[in-house]
NULUM-899619 format. One line per 8 residues: number of its first residue (from 1); their letters; for each residue x, z, y of C-alpha. Coordinates in pm, whole numbers, plus 32768, in hexadecimal, padded with zeros to 4 digits. Last residue first. Layout:
NUM) a) X Z Y | ...
***
This chain:
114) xxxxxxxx) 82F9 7BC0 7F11 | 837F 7A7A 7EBA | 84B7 7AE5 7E48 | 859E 7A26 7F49 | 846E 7A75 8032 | 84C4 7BEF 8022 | 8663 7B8F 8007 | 860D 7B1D 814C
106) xxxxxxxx) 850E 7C0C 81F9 | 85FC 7D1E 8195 | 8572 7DF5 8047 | 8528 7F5E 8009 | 83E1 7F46 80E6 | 830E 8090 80DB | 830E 80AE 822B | 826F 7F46 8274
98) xxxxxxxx) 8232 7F14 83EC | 82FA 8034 8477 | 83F2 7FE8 8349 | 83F3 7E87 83DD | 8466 7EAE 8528 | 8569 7F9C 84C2 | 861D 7E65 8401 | 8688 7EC7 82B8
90) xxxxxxxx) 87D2 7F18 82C9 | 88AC 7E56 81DB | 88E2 7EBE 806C | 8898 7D3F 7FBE | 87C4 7D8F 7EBE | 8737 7EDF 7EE2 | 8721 7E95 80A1 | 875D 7FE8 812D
82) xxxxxxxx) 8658 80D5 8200 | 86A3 81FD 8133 | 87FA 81F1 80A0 | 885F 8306 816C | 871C 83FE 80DD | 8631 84AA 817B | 8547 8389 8184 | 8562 8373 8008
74) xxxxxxxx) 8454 8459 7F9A | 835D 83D9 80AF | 83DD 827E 8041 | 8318 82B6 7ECE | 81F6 833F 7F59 | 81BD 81D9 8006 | 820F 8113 7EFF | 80FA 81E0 7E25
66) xxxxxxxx) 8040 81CD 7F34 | 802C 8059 7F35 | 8024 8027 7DC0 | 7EC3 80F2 7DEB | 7E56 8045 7EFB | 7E9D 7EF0 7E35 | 7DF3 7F52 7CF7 | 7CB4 7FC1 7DE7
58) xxxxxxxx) 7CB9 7E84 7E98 | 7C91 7DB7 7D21 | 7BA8 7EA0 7CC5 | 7AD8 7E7A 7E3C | 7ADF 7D11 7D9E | 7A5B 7D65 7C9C | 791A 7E1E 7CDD | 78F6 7D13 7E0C
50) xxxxxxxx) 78B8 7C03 7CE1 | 77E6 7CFB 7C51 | 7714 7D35 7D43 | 771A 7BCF 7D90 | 7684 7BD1 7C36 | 7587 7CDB 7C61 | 7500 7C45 7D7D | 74C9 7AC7 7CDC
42) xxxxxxxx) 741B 7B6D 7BA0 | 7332 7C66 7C67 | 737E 7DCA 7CCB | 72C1 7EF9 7C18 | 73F8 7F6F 7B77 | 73B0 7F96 7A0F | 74FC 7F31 79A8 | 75A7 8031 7A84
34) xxxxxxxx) 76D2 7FAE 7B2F | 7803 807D 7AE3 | 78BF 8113 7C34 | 7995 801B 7CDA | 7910 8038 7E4A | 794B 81BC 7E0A | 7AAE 8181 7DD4 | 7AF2 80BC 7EB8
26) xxxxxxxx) 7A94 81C9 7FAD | 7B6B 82ED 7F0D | 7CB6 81CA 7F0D | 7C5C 81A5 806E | 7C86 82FB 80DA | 7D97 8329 7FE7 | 7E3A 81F8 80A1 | 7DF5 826C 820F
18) xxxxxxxx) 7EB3 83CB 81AB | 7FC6 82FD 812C | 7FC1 823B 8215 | 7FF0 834C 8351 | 8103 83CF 8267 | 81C1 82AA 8271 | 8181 82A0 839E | 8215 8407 8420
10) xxxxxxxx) 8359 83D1 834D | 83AE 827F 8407 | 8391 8311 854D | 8450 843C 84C9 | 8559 833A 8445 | 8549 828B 8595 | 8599 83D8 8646 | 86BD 842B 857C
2) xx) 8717 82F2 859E | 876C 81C5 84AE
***
């Protein structure tokens, strides 16, 4: 990898993070306790809830998102940045710009089923 693809690499990963807090903040307004003497009928309160969870669900992934994310921002630096953990061949460049915080190739990634 580049010195130029690394700082490519370095600038989106930081671009999501910053998107990711952002949307971590939001979800975590939409998943704020529903009052039970909220003035919304039976039917409205449940989708309420339904969308309550859900937004949960979205909020658990954000947060295991940046968490990936913040973790290649410390390894970007490094020379094993950018290499496959199982089978220690380049990850392609294409996909870093797509996924920065992949540590897996697209193979051994559907080998795993991730």
């Amino acid at each position: 990898m580049t010195p130029a693809q690394r700082d490519r690499l370095r600038a989106a990963i930081e671009e999501r993070i910053a998107q990711t807090e952002a949307e971590i903040s939001r979800l975590e307004e939409k998943t704020a306790p529903i009052a039970p003497d909220c003035s919304l009928g039976r039917l409205t309160r449940l989708e309420a809830m339904g969308e309550q969870q859900v937004s949960e669900h979205a909020l658990a992934e954000a947060r295991i998102r940046l968490n990936r994310l913040k973790y290649a921002r410390s390894r970007i630096g490094r020379e094993d940045y950018g290499l496959c953990e199982e089978c220690e061949e380049q990850i392609p460049f294409g996909r870093l710009e797509i996924m920065p915080e992949a540590t897996l190739c697209v193979e051994c990634a559907n080998e795993k089923g991730k």
